[in-house]
N, C-alpha and C positions, 0 to 999 in steps of 0.2 A: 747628395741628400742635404750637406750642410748647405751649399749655396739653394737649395729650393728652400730653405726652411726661412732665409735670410732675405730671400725675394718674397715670400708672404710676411713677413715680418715687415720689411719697408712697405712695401702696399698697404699691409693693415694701417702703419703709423699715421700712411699719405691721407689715405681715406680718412681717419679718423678725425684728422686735421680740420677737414672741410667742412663748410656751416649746413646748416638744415637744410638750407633754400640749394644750394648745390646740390646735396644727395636729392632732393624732389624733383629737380631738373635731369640729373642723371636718370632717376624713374622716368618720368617723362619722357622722357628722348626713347627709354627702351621700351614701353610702350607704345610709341608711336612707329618704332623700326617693325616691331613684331605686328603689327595692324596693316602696316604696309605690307610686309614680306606675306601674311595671310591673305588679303586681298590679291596680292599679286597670284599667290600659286593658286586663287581659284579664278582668275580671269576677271578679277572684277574691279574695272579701270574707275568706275564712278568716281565724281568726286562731290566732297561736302557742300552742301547748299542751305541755306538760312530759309525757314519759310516766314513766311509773311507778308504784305504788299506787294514785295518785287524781290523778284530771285535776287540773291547774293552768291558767290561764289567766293569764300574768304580765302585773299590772299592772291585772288587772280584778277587781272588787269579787267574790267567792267565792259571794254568792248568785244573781249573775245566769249564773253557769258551765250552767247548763240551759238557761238561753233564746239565751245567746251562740253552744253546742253547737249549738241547733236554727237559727237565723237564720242565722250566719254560715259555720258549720262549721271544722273544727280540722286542721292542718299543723302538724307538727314540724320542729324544728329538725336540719337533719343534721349526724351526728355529737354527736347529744349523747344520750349513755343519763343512764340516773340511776344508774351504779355512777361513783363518784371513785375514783383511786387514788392519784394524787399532786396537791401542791401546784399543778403547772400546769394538771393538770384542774379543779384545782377553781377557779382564776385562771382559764380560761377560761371554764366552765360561768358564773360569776359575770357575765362580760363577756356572756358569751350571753344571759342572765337578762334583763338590763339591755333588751339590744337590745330581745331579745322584748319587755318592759314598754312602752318607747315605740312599738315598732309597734301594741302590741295597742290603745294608748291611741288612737292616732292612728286605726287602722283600723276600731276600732269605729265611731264617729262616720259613719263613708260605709257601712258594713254596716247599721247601722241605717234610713239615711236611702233606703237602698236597698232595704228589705225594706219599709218602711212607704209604698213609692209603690205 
């Protein structure tokens, strides 16, 4: 009991420690794990795509954009057009960018391994 009590103790300290922008990133990252892990157990390999002029796939190399289309298929992000108007859209769209980039990165990898069984 006393070393449990002494392990949330040092964690609380550690945590406490750390700036804002680290604890928003920790949220981030576990939001992003839990979006994945949800997509995964319903089967849904899609990966994030930008609309506007020309498909983007954030975060995946530009000439596999046809094969990734046909394997995995493509969801967008809500609420994100491609018209900015102000600074905070574009501080957000940038934040949203980001996300998409590491999902697409992560999600590819179980889309492919899934289409190739």
């Amino acid at each position: 009991m006393k070393s449990l009590l002494i392990a949330c103790c040092t964690v609380f300290f550690v945590t406490g420690c750390n700036s804002g922008v680290k604890k928003e990133a920790n949220v981030q990252s576990l939001i992003l794990n839990d979006n994945i892990k949800q997509a995964q157990a319903q089967g849904d390999y899609r990966l994030y795509a930008t609309s506007g002029r020309r498909l983007v796939f954030p975060g995946i190399d530009s000439s596999k954009f046809d094969e990734v289309k046909a394997r995995c298929g493509k969801k967008y992000m809500p609420n994100m057009g491609d018209v900015v108007k102000s600074t905070e859209e574009k501080n957000e769209r940038a934040k949203n960018f980001k996300y998409m980039s590491l999902f697409n990165k992560r999600m590819i990898v179980d889309c492919f391994n899934q289409t190739n069984s």
